[in-house]
C-alpha positions as CSV (number, residue, x, y, z in Angstrom):
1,X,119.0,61.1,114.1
2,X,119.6,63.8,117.0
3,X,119.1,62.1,119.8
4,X,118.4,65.8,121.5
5,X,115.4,68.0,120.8
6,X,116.3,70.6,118.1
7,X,117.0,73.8,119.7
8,X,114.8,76.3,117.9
9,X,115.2,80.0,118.3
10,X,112.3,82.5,117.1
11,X,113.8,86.1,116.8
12,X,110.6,88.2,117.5
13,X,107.4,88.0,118.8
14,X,104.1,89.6,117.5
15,X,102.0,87.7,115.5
16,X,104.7,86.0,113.2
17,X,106.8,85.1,116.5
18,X,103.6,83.7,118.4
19,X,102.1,81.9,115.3
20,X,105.2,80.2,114.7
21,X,105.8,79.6,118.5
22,X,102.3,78.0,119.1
23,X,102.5,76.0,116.3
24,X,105.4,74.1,116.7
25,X,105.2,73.2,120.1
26,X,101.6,71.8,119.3
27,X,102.9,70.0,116.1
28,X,106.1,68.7,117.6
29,X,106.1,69.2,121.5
30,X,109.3,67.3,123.1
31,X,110.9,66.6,120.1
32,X,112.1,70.7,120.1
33,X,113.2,72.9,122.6
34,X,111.7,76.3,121.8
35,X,112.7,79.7,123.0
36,X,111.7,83.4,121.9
37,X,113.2,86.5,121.7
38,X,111.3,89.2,121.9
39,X,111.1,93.0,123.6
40,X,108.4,95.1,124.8
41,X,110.3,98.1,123.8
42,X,110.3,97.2,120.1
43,X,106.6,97.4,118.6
44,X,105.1,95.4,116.1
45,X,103.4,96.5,112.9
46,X,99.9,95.3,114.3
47,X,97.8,96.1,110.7
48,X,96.8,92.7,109.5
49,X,93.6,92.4,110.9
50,X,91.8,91.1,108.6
51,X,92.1,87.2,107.4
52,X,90.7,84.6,104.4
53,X,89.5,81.5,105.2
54,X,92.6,79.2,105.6
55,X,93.1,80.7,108.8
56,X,90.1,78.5,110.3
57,X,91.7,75.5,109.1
58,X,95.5,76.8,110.9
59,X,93.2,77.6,114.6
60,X,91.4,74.1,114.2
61,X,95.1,72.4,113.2
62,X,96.3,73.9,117.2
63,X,92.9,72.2,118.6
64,X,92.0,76.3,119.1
65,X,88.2,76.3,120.0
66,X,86.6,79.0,117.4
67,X,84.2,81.1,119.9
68,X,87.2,81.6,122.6
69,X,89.5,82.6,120.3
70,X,87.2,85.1,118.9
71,X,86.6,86.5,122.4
72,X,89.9,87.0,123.3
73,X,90.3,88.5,120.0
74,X,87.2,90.8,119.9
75,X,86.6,89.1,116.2
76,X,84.2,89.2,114.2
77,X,82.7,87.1,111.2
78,X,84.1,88.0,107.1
79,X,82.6,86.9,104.2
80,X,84.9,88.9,101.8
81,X,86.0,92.8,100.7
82,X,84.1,95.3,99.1
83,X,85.9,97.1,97.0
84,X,84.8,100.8,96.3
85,X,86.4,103.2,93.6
86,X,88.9,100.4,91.9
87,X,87.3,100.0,88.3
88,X,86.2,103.7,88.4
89,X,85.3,106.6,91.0
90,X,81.5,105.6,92.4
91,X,81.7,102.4,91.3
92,X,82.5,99.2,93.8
93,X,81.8,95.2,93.2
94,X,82.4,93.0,96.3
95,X,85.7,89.5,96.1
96,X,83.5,87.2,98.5
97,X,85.0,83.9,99.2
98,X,83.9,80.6,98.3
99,X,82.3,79.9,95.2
100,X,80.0,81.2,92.7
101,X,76.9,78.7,91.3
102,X,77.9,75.8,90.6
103,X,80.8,74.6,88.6
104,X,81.0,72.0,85.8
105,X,84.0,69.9,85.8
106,X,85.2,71.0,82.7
107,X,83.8,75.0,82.9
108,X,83.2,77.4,86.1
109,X,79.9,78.9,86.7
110,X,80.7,81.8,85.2
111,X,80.2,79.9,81.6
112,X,76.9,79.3,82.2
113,X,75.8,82.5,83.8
114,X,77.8,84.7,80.2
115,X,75.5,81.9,78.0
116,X,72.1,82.9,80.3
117,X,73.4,86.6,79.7
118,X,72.5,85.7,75.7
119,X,69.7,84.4,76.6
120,X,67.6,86.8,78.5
121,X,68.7,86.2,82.2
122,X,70.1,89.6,83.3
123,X,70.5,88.8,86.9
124,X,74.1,89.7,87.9
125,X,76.4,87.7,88.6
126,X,76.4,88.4,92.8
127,X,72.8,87.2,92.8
128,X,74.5,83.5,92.7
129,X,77.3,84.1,95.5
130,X,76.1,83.0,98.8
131,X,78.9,84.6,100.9
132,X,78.5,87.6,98.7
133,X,74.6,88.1,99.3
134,X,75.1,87.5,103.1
135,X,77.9,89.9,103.4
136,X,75.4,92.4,101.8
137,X,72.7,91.9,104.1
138,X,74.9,91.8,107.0
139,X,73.9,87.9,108.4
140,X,75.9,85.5,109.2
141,X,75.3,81.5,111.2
142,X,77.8,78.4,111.0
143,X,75.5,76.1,108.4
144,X,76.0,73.1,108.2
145,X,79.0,71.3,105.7
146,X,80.4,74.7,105.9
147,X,78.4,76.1,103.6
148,X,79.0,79.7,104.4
149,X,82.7,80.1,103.5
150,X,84.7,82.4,106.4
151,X,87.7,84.1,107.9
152,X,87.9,86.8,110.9
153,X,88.3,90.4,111.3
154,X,90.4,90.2,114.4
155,X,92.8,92.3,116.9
156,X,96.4,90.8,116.0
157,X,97.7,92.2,119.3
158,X,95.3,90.1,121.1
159,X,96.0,87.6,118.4
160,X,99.3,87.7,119.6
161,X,99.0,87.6,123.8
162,X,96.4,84.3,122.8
163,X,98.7,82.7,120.7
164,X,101.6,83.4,123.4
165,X,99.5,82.0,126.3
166,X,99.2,78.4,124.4
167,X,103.0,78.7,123.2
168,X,103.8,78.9,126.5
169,X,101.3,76.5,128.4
170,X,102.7,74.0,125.8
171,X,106.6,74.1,126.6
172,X,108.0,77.3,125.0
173,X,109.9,79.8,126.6
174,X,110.0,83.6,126.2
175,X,113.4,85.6,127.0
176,X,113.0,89.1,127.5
177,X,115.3,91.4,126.0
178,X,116.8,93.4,122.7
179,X,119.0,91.7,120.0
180,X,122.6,93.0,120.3
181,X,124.1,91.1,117.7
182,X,123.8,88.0,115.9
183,X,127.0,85.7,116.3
184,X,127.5,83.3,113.2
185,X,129.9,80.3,113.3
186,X,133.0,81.1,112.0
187,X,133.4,77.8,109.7
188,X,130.0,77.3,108.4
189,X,129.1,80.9,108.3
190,X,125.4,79.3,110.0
191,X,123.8,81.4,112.8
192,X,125.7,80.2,116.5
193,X,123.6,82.6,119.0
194,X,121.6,85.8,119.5
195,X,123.4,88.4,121.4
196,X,121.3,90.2,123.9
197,X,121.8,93.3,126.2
198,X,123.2,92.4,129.7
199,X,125.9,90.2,127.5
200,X,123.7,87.3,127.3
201,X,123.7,84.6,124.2
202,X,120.7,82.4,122.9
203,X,122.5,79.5,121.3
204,X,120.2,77.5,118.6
205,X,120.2,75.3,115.8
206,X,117.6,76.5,113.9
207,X,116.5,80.1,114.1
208,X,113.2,81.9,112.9
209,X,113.8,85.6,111.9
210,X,110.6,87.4,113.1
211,X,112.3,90.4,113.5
212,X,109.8,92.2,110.6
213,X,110.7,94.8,108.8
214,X,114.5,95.2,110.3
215,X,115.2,91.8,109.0
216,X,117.7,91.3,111.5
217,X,118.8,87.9,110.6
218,X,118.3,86.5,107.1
219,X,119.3,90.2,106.1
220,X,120.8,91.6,108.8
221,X,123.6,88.9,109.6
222,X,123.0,86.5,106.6
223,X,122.9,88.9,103.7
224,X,120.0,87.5,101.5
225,X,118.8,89.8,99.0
226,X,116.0,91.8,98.6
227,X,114.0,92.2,94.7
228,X,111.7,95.0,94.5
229,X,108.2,94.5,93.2
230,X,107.7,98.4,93.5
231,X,107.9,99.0,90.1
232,X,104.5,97.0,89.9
233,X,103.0,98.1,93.4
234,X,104.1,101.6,94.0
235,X,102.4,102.5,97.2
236,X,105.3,102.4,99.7
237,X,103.4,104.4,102.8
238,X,101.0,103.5,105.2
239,X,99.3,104.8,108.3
240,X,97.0,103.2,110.8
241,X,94.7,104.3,113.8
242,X,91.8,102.8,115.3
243,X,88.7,104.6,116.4
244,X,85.6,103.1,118.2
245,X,82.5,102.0,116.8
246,X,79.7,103.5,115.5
247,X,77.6,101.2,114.2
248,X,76.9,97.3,114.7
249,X,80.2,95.2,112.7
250,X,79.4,94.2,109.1
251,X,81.1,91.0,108.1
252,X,83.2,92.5,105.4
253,X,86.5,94.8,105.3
254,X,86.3,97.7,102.8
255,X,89.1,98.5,100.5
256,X,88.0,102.4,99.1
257,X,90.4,103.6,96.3
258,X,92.1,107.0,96.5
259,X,94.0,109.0,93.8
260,X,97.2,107.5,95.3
261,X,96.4,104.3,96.9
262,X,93.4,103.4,98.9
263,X,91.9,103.0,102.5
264,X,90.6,99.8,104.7
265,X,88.1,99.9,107.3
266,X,87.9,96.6,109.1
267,X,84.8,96.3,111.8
268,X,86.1,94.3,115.1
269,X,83.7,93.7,118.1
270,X,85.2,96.8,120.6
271,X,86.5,98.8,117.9
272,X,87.4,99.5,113.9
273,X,90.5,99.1,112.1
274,X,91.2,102.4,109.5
275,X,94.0,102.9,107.3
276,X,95.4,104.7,104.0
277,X,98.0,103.1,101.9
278,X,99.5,105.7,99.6
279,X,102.1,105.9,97.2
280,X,104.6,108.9,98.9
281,X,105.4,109.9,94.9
282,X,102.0,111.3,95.2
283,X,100.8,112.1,98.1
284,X,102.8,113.2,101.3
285,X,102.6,111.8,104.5
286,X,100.9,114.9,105.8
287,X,98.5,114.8,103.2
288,X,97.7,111.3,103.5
289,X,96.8,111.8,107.2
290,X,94.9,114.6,106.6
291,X,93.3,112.7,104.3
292,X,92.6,109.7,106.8
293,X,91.4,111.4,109.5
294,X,88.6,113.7,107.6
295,X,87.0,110.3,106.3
296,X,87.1,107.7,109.6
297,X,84.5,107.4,111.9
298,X,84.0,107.2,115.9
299,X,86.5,108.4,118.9
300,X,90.4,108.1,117.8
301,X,91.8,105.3,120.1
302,X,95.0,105.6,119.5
303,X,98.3,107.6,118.1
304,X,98.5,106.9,114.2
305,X,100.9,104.4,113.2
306,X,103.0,105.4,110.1
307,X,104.8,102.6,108.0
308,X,107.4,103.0,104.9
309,X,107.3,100.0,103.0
310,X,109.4,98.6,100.0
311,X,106.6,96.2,98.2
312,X,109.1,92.9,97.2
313,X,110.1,89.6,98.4
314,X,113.6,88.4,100.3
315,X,115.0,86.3,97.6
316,X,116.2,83.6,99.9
317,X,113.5,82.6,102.1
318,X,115.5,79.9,104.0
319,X,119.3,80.6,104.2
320,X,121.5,78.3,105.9
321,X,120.1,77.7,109.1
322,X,117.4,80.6,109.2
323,X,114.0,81.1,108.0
324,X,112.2,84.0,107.6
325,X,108.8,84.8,108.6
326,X,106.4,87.5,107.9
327,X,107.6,91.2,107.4
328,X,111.2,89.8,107.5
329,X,110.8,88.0,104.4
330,X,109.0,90.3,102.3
331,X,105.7,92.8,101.8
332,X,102.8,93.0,99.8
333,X,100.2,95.9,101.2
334,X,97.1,94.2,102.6
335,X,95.0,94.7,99.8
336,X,93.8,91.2,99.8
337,X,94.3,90.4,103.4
338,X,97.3,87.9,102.5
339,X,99.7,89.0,105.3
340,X,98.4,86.6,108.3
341,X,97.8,84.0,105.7
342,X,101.9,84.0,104.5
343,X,102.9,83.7,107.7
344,X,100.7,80.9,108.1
345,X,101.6,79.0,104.9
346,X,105.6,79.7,106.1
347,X,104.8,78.3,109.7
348,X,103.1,75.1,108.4
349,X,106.0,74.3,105.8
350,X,108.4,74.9,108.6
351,X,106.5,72.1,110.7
352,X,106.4,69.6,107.5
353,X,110.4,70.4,106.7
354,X,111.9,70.8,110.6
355,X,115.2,69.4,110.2
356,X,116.1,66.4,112.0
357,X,119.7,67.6,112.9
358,X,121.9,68.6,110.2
359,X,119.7,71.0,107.8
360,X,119.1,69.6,104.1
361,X,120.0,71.7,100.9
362,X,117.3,69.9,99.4
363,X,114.7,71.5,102.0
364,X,116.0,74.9,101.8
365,X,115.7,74.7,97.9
366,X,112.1,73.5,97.9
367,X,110.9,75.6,100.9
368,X,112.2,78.5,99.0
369,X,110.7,77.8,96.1
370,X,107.5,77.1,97.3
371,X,107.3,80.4,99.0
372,X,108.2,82.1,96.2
373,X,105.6,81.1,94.0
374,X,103.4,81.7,96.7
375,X,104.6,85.4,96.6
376,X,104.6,85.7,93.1
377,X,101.2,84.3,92.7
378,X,99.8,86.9,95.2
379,X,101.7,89.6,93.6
380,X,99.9,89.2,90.4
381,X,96.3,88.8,92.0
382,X,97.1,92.6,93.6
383,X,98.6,94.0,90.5
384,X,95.6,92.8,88.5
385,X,93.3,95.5,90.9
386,X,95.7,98.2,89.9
387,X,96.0,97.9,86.0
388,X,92.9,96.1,85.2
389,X,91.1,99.9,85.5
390,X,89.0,102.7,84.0
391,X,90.5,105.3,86.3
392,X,92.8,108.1,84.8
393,X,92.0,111.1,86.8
394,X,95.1,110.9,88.9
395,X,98.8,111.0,88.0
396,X,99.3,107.2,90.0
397,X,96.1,105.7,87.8
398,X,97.6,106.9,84.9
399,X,100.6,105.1,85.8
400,X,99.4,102.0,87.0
401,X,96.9,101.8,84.5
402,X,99.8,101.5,81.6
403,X,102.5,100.2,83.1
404,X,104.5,97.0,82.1
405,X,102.8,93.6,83.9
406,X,104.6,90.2,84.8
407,X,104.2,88.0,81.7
408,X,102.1,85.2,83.7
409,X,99.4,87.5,84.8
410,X,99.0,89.3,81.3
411,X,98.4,85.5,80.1
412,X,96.1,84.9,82.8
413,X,93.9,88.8,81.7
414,X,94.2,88.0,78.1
415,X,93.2,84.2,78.6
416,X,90.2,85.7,80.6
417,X,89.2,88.3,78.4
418,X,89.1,85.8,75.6
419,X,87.7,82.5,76.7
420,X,86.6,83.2,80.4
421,X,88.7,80.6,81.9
422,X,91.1,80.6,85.0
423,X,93.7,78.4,85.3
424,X,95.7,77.6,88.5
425,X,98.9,76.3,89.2
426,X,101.1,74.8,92.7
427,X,98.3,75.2,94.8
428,X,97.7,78.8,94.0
429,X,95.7,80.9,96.6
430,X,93.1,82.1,95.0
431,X,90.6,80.2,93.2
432,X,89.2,80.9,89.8
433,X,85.9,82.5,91.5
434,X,88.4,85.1,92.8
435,X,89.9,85.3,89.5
436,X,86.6,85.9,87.6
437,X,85.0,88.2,90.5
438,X,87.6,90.9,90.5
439,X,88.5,90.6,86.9
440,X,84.8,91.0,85.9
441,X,84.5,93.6,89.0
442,X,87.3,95.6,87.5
443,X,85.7,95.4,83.8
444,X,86.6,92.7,82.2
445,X,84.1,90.9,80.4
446,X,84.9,87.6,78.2
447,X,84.5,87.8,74.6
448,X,83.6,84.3,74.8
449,X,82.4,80.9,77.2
450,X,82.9,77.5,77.0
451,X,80.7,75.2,74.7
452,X,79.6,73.0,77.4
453,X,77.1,76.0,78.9
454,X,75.4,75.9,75.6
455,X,74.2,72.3,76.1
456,X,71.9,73.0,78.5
457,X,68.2,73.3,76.7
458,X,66.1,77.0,77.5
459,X,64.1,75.3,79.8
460,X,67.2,73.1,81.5
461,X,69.0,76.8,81.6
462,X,65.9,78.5,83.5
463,X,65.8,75.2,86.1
464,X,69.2,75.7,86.8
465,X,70.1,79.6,87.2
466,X,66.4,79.9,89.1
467,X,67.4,76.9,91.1
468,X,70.8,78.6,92.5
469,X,69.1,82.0,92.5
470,X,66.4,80.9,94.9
471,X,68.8,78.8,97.0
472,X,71.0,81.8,98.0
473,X,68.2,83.9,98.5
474,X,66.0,81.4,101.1
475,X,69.6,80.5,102.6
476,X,70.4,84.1,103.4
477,X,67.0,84.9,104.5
478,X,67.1,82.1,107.1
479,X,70.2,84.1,108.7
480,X,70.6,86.0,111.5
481,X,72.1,89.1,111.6
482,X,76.0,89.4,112.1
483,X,76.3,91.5,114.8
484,X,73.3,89.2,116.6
485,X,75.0,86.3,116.0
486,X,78.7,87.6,117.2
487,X,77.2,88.8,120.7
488,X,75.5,85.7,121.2
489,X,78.6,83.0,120.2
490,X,81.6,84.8,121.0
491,X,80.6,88.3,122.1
492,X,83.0,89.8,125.1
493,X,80.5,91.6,127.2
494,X,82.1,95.2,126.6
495,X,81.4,95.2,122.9
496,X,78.2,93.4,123.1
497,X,77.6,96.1,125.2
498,X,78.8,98.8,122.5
499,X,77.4,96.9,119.6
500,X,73.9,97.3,121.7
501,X,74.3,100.8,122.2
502,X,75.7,101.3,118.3
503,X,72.3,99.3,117.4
């Protein structure tokens, strides 16, 4: 073993650089010596504001405490995404987290609520979802057991400076200054140093590429491959712009569907988060704005941020002695609010596979193939939104609607549509809740349920559906509201101040 600490080299701040930063100094501490590379003439992407729920566990994992790292980050509370115009125009149905009922071992909830649909209980399906009902009402309180399943609408900037401030209190060091060039090792072909202006050289022996979008290392230098998932998710345009708020934060993010893509509005404390993701084939970028602006709310805070994306994953995560992380090793649109979370998931397996000298083969191979399932996995849960649909009154539904799917998620709609089960694999993401929200959201209705929901006698059925019903409904009237809640734990006294006036 390396007697030395590990000299680790992150390429790139932002919130992939400072996410990666803070948590390896905090996992490891002396055992690496940790520098970043970043410049404040380069900007950062700054769009994924809006988290699921394992973020809570990756704060808690750094010791974070919850209400000052929502101040810092003007957050607020989410409970899941509406989704507006995806099955059909005027029609929405809301992915909350957590669960649904309660679940048999051998059958989810959603068995027993398709067998009370046969026998005269027509209350939908949302009536059972706690996050889902409190979302809807707008309340929101820490219960106890965490009950009340959650994530955070956040700023990633501030995200960012927060994360940067522990990185730094806890032994890394930040170098000011513009990647040049990045100098491999002429006999392994591994990465040597990072080549900045004013002819200085980072040396390292491992190096995180957090360069985003320009790739810099794993495809810059190290030539790793790109395969495009566009033919599946078209949309390859974005633009964001944040405006102020008009009205107290609700603790959901809104995905509206367009006839080329769709919008998010994502309610912080000081401000909201807007944007339109559009595929350029049919809609231009002029357009697109046009579009955006006529349909936000409140004061424009800043310039609009345009982004060209190429949907699609770098097919070698890991190469040699570089990992990439975030943008640099791939893009799905935010649909699902997945882009924080892959950078976290990367992070973490980083911490449980850091190299002790000499880097293995054997980690390489199994970090990459983690993360690629990972990707994979995610990609089908965000093509499901787009062909699972009744929309054809737009050239990009049409094509959506009938285009050629991956052969795992067609198994996963068809296995749906005919049994109503979900079945997961590796640790998937999403649970079968999410699985059976959006699918049913989108239209799908099973043909069929399992048997085991059919063993409960009328009475036995009434108990238990009544039972739930009644549950979420005296849980979520004991809430407070969101924005009341917010401005008491972790409201900054500006947008307590704003929410006030918005009230």
């Amino acid at each position: 073993m390396n007697a030395k600490p590990l000299r680790v080299v992150v390429a790139g701040g932002g919130t992939g650089g400072w996410m990666t930063a803070a948590a390896l100094v905090h996992t490891l501490g002396p055992v690496i010596d940790l520098t970043l590379v970043e410049s404040d003439a380069i900007g950062t992407i700054g769009v994924g504001e809006s988290t699921i729920p394992p973020i809570v566990l990756f704060n808690r994992l750094l010791g974070i405490n919850e209400a000052e790292f929502m101040r810092a980050t003007q957050a607020t509370f989410k409970l899941g995404i509406m989704f507006e115009n995806w099955k059909d125009v005027g029609e929405r149905y809301f992915h909350s987290f957590g669960s649904t009922g309660k679940d048999h071992w051998s059958a989810g909830f959603q068995h027993f609520w398709l067998h009370g649909q046969t026998q005269g209980h027509d209350q939908p399906y949302d009536d059972y979802a706690l996050e889902l009902q409190a979302a809807m009402q707008s309340k929101f309180a820490h219960l106890p057991d965490d009950r009340l399943n959650y994530a955070y609408q956040l700023d990633s900037a501030l995200y960012a400076a927060f994360l940067r401030q522990r990185a730094e209190a806890g032994g890394a060091k930040r170098v000011e200054g513009r990647i040049s060039n990045v100098e491999l090792n002429g006999e392994t072909g591994d990465i040597a140093a990072l080549c900045l202006d004013g002819d200085r050289r980072i040396e390292g022996d491992l190096f995180i590429d957090c360069t985003g979008f320009r790739a810099l290392l794993i495809e810059g230098a190290l030539h790793a491959g790109y395969d495009d998932w566009s033919n599946w998710l078209p949309c390859d345009s974005a633009i964001a712009i944040q405006t102020s708020s008009v009205r107290p934060a609700v603790p959901y993010t809104r995905a509206i569907a367009h006839d080329a893509g769709w919008q998010w509005r994502i309610p912080l404390q000081h401000r909201q988060g807007n944007g339109i993701v559009y595929c350029s084939r049919y809609l231009s970028k002029d357009a697109a704005q046009e579009r955006l602006f006529d349909t936000i709310e409140g004061e424009k805070l800043v310039k609009p941020n345009v982004i060209s994306f190429t949907t699609g994953v770098r097919r070698k995560q890991w190469h040699r002695n570089c990992v990439a992380v975030g943008l640099s090793g791939g893009f799905m649109e935010p649909l699902e609010s997945t882009s924080i979370h892959l950078i976290q998931r990367a992070v973490l397996r980083i911490c449980r596979m850091l190299p002790a000298g000499k880097v293995s083969e054997h980690d390489i191979a199994e970090y990459n193939d983690q993360m690629f399932t990972d990707m994979e996995q995610i990609r089908d849960f965000l093509i499901l939104h787009y062909k699972v649909t009744q929309r054809r009154d737009s050239p990009f539904w049409r094509q959506v609607a009938t285009m050629e799917i991956p052969e795992s998620l067609a198994h996963k709609i068809d296995l749906f549509r005919e049994t109503g089960r979900v079945f997961r694999k590796n640790e998937e993401l999403f649970v079968e809740n999410s699985w059976a929200q959006v699918m049913m959201g989108q239209g799908i209705m099973p043909q069929s349920y399992h048997p085991v929901a059919a063993k409960l006698r009328p009475e036995e059925l009434n108990a238990f559906l009544g039972g739930l019903r009644d549950g979420v409904a005296k849980t979520v009237a004991s809430l407070p509201e969101h924005h009341a809640y917010v401005a008491r734990y972790c409201g900054a006294a500006d947008a307590a101040a704003q929410a006030h006036r918005a009230a």
